[in-house]
C-alpha positions as CSV (number, residue, x, y, z in Angstrom):
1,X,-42.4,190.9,41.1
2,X,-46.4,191.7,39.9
3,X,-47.8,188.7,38.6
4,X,-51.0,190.4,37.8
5,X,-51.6,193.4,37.3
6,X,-54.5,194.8,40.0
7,X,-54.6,198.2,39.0
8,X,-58.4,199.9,38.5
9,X,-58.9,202.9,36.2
10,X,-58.8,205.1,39.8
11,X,-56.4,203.1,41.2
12,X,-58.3,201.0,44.0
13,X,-55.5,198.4,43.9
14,X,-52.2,199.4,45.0
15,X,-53.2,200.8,48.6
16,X,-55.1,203.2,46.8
17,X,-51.8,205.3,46.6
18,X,-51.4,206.4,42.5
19,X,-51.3,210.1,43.0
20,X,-53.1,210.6,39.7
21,X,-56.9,209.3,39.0
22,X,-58.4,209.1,35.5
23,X,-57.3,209.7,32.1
24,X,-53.8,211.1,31.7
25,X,-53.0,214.3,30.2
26,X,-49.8,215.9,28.8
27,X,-48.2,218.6,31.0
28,X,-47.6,221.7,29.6
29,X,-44.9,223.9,32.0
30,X,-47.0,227.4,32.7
31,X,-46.3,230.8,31.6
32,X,-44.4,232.5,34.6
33,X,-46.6,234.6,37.0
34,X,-46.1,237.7,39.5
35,X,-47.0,235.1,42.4
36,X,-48.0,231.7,43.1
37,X,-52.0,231.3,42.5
38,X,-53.9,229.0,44.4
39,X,-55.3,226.2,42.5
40,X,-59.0,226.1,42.4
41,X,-61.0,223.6,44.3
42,X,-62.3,220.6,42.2
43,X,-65.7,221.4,41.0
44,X,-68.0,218.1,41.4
45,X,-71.3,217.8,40.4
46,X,-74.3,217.9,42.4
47,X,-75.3,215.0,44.3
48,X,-78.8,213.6,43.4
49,X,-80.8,211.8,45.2
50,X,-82.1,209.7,43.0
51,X,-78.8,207.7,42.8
52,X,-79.0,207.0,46.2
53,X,-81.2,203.8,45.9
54,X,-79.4,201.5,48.2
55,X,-79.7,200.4,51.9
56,X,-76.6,200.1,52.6
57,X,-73.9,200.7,52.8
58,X,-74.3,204.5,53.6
59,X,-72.4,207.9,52.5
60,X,-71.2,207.8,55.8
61,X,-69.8,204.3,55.7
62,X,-68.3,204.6,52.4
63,X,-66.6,208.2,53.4
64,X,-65.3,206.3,56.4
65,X,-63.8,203.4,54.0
66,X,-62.1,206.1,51.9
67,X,-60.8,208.2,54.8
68,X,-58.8,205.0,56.0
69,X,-57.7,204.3,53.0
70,X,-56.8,207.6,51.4
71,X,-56.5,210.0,54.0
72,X,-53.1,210.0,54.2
73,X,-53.4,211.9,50.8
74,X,-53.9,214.9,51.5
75,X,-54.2,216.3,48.0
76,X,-56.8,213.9,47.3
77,X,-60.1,214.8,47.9
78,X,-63.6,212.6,46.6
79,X,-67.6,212.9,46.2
80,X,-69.7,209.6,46.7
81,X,-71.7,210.2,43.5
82,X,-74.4,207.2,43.9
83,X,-74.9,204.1,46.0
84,X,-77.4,202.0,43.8
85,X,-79.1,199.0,43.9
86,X,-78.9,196.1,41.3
87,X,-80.3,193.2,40.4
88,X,-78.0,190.7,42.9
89,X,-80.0,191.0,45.9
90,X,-78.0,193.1,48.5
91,X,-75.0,193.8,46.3
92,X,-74.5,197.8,45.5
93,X,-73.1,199.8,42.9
94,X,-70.8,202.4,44.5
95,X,-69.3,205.3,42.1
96,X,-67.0,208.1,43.8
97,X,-65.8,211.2,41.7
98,X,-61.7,211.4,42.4
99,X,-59.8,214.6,42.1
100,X,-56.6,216.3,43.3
101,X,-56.2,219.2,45.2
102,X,-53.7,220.7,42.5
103,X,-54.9,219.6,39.6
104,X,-59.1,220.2,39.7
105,X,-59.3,220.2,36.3
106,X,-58.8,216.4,35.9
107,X,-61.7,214.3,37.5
108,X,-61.8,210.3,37.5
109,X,-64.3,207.9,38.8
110,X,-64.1,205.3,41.1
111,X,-67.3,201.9,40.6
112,X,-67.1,198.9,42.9
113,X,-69.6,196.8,44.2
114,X,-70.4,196.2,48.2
115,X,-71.2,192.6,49.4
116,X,-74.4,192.0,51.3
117,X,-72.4,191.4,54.3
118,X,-70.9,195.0,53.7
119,X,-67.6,193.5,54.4
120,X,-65.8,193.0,50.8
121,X,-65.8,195.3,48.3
122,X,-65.9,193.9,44.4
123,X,-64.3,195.8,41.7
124,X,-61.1,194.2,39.3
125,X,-60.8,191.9,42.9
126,X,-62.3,191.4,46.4
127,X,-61.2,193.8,49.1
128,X,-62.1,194.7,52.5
129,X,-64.7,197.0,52.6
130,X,-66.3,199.1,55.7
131,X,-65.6,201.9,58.2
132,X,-62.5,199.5,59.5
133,X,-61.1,197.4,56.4
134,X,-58.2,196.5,57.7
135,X,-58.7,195.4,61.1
136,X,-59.4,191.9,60.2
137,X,-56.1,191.3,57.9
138,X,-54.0,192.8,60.8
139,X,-56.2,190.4,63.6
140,X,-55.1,187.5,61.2
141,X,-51.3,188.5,61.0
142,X,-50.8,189.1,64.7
143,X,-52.2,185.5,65.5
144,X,-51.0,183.8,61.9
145,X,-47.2,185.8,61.1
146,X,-45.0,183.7,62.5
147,X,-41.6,183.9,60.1
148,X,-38.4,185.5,61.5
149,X,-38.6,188.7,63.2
150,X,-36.8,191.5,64.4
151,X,-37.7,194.9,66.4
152,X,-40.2,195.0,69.1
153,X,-41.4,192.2,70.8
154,X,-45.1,194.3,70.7
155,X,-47.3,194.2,67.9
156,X,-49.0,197.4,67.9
157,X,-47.5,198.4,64.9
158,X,-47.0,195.4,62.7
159,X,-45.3,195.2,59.5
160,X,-45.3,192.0,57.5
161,X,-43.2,191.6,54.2
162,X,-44.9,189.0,52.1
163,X,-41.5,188.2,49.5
164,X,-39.7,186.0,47.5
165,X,-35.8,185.7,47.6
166,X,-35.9,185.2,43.4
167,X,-38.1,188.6,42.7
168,X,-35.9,191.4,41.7
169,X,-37.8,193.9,43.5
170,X,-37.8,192.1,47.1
171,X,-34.4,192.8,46.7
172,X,-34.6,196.4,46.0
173,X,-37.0,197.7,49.0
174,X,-34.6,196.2,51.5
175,X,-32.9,199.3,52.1
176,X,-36.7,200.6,52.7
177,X,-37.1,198.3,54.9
178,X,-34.4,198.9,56.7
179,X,-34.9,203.0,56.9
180,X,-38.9,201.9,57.9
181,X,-37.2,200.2,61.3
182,X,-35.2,202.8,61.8
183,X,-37.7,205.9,61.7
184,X,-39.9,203.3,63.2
185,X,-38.3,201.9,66.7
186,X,-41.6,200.5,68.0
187,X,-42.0,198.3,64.7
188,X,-42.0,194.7,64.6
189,X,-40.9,193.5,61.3
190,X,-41.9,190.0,60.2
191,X,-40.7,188.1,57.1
192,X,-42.9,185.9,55.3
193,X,-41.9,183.4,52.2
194,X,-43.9,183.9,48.9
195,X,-42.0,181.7,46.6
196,X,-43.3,182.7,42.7
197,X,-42.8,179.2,41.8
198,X,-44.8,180.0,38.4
199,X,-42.0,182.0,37.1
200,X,-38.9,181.7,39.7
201,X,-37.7,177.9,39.5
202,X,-35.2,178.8,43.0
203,X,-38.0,180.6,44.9
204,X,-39.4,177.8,47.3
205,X,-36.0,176.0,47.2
206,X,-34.4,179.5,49.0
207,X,-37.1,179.8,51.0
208,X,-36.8,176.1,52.4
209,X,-33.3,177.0,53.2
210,X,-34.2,180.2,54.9
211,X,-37.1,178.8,56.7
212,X,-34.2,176.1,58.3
213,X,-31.4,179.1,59.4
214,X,-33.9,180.4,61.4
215,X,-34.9,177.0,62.8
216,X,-31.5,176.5,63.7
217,X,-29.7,179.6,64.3
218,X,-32.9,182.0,64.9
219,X,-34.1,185.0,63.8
220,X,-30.5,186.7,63.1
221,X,-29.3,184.3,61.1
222,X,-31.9,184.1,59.2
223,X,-31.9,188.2,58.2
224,X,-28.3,187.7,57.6
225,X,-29.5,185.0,55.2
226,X,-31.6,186.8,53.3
227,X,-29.0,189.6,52.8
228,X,-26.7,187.4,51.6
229,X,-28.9,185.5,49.4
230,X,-30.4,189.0,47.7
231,X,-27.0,190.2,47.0
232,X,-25.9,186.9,45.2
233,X,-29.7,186.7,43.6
234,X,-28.0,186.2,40.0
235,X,-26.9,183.0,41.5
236,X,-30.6,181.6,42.1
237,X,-30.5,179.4,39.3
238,X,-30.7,175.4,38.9
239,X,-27.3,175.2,38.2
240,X,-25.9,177.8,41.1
241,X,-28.3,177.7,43.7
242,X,-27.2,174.8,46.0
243,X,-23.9,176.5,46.1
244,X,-25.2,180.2,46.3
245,X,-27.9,179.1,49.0
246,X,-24.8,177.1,51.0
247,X,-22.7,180.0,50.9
248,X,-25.1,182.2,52.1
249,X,-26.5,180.0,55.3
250,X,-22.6,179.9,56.0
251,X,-22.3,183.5,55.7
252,X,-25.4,183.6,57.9
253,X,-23.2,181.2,60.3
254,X,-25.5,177.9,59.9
255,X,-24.0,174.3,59.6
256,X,-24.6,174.6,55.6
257,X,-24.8,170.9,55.3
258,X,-27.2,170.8,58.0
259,X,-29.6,173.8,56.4
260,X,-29.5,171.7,52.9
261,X,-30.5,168.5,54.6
262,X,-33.3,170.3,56.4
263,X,-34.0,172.2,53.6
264,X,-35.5,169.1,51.4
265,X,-37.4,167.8,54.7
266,X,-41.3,167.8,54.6
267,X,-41.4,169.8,58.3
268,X,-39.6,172.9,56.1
269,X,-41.5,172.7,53.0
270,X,-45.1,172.5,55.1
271,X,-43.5,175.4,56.4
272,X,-43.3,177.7,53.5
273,X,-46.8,176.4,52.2
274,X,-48.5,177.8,55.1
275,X,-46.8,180.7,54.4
276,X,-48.0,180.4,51.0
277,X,-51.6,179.8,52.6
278,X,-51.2,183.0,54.6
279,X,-50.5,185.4,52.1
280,X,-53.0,183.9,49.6
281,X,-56.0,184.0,52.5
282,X,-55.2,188.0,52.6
283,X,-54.9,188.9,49.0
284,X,-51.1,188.7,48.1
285,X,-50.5,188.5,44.7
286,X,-47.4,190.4,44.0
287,X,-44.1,190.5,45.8
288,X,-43.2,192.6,47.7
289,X,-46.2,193.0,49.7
290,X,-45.7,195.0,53.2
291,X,-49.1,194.9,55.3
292,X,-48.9,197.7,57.6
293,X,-51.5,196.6,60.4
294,X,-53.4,194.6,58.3
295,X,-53.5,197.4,55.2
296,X,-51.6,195.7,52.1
297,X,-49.3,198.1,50.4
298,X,-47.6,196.7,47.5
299,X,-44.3,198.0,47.6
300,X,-42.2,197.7,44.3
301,X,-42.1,201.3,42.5
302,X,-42.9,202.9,45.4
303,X,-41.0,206.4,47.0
304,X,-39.6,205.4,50.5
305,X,-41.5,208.8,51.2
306,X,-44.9,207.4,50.4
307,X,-44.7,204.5,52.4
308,X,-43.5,206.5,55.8
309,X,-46.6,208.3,55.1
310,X,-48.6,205.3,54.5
311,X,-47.6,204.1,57.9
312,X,-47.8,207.1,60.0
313,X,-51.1,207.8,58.7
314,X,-52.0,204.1,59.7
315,X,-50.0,204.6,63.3
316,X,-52.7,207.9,63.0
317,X,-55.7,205.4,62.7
318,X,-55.1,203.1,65.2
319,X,-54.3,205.2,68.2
């Protein structure tokens, strides 16, 4: 579930996937034609050099940035517009025209501000920034991601689920889950608690018991678990949930009494904190949240389609 919404105007949040940048306009279907026309290439305005007052970062670094982080889109296509100075010493002002390939006539804009290290970017949030924004999220995860896991035992491609066992939409990408392991064979999947405990009163209580199958029974069990616990998720309430989370560790074939006594034990509740930690250090702050070597892409609402792109165009970048 979002609990904030992190969406800019040209959609810099939400792995920079919304097909459509700037204002929206009603579609009207077109009169029929002989043949299919081309559609015109987006017109942008010339470049001048007078908006070009900064040091850094560079044209180069910031066409780099996008390429990474929209280049699997290839009916998007962009202009860096100006890279100016302001009055925080070594902070820029970065503005990118936005268009699509197939609809020229509709042009948005894209401001956020580079950090004088050039590693963060500053716009409705702070986000990687540079020619390789994502290497240091995936360097963290392949040290720091150590929930249940299944697939390969190699973490060249690494995909870590950031979820809570409460949130309606964890359980719906499951089945996307499951179709990205199986067009995916060298993946290694790892799940990682991110109780809501704001608005899900269950959340770290599941997780506690989750965190404990998987102690006890390994990493199996515990995605046995979880599918039993999302498809009994009307049950994660204060007056069901002790049974609901039983059943399901016995379904997952866990010592139920066992799980619940673990369940309430400091060891398993430090446990889902620094899962907590994890996900907060890089950025989480919806559910679900799959990073796909280090790149967050906030899952919920999203096409199965679009994220198999997502991640062959990120298998693409780090070949």
């Amino acid at each position: 579930m979002r609990i904030r919404q992190t969406l800019l105007a040209a959609s810099i949040s939400l792995a920079f996937a919304l097909p459509v940048i700037g204002q929206t306009t009603q579609e009207v279907p077109a009169a029929p034609t002989p043949q299919a026309q081309t559609p015109a290439a987006p017109q942008f305005p010339p470049q001048d050099p007078r908006n070009f007052t900064a040091g850094t970062p560079t044209r180069d670094t910031v066409d780099a940035f996008l390429k990474q982080t929209w280049g699997y889109d290839t009916d998007r296509v962009w202009q860096v517009q100006a890279i100016q100075k302001t009055d925080a010493p070594g902070v820029a002002k970065v503005t990118v025209l936005v268009a699509q390939k197939t609809n020229p006539q509709q042009t948005g804009s894209l401001v956020f501000f580079t950090t004088p290290d050039g590693n963060h970017l500053i716009a409705n949030e702070v986000m990687p920034f540079g020619t390789r924004p994502f290497d240091a999220g995936r360097a963290v995860l392949q040290s720091a991601a150590s929930g249940p896991w299944r697939g390969s035992p190699q973490k060249s491609l690494l995909l870590v689920e950031f979820a809570d066992f409460e949130c309606p939409h964890c359980k719906e990408v499951q089945p996307t889950i499951a179709k990205l392991l199986l067009d995916f064979p060298q993946a290694r999947f790892v799940y990682e608690n991110f109780p809501l405990v704001s608005i899900h009163s269950e959340a770290f209580k599941a997780a506690a018991y989750s965190v404990c199958v998987a102690q006890q029974n390994g990493n199996e069990a515990f995605f046995r678990f979880a599918e039993a616990v999302f498809a009994n998720q009307a049950q994660l309430t204060p007056e069901s949930s002790t049974q609901a989370l039983g059943d399901a560790a016995t379904k997952a074939g866990a010592d139920a009494a066992k799980v619940a006594a673990c369940s309430a034990s400091g060891e398993a509740k430090a446990a889902v904190d620094a899962s907590l930690r994890l996900g907060q250090d890089l950025g989480v702050n919806q559910t679900p949240t799959l990073f796909v070597n280090g790149r967050s892409v906030p899952l919920g609402g999203m096409a199965y389609e679009q994220v198999k792109q997502i991640v062959t165009y990120q298998i693409s970048l780090d070949k």
